[in-house]
C-alpha positions, -999 to 999 in steps of 0.1 A, spaced: 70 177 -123 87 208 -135 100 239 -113 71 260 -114 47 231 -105 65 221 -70 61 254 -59 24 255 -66 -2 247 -32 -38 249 -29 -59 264 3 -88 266 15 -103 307 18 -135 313 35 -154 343 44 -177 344 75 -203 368 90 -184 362 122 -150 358 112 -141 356 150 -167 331 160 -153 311 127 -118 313 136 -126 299 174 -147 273 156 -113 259 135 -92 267 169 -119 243 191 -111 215 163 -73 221 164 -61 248 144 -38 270 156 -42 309 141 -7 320 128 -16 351 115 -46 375 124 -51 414 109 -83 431 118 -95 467 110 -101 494 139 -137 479 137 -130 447 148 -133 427 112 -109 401 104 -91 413 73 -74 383 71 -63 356 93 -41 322 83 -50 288 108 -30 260 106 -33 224 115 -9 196 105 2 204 66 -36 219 61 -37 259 63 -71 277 58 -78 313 50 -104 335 69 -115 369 67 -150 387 76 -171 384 48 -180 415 28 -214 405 16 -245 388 28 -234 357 14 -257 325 12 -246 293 25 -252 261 2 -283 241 11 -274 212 25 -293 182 -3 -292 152 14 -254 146 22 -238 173 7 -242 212 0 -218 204 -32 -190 221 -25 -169 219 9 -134 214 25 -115 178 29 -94 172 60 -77 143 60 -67 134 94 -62 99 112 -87 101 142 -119 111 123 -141 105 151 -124 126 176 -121 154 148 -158 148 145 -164 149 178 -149 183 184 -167 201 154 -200 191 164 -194 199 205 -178 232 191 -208 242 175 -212 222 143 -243 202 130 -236 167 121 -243 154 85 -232 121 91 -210 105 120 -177 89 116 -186 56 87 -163 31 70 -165 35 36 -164 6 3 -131 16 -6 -114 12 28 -116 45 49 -131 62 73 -153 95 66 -176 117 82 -189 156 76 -202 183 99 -212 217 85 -200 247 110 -217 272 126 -217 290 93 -229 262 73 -195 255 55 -194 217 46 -163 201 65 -156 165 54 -131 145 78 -114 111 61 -86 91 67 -82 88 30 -51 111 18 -57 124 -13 -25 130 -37 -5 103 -25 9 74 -51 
């Protein structure tokens, strides 16, 4: 791996209608907010939230944006959290205000996994599989 590629990390970013309600949504599941700017009307202009090594981006969206259907298991696109209780991570989502997709399951290849979408229809995908790792 050369210089510039250690350096390099990838986070999630996303926008919500209620960028409040959102960030007490990721706070209920066990994010803590580092970071939080609004404007003198109350939007979130941006805000960091943190949780283990996994930091995700919020702001108030600036567009009447359309959520993904949700197509059987998956609204194609969504946010991995890897995290070693899935079911209590699961728990939390859906008491916080999330809709269940599917509950905490054992999977073929050896893990658990489950996904809730939040309030905002997001897609949220809990495993104990931990991508990137030899």
């Amino acid at each position: 791996m050369d210089e510039e590629e250690e350096g390099t990390a990838l986070h999630a970013y996303l926008s919500y209608s209620d960028a409040p309600a959102g960030i007490s949504w990721l706070e209920a599941l066990g994010f803590v907010t580092l970071a939080r700017q609004e404007a003198e009307n109350g939007r979130v202009l941006h805000a960091e939230l943190r949780m283990g090594q996994a930091v995700v981006m919020v702001a108030s969206a600036d567009a009447d944006y359309d959520a993904p259907a949700l197509k059987e298991w998956s609204t194609g696109a969504g946010i991995y959290l890897s995290t070693p209780d899935v079911a209590a991570l699961h728990e939390r989502a859906v008491r916080a205000g999330g809709r269940s997709v599917f509950p905490p399951e054992e999977t073929e290849w050896g893990s658990t996994r489950a996904r809730v979408l939040d309030p905002e229809g997001h897609e949220w995908s809990f495993g104990t599989y931990a991508p990137g790792q030899p």
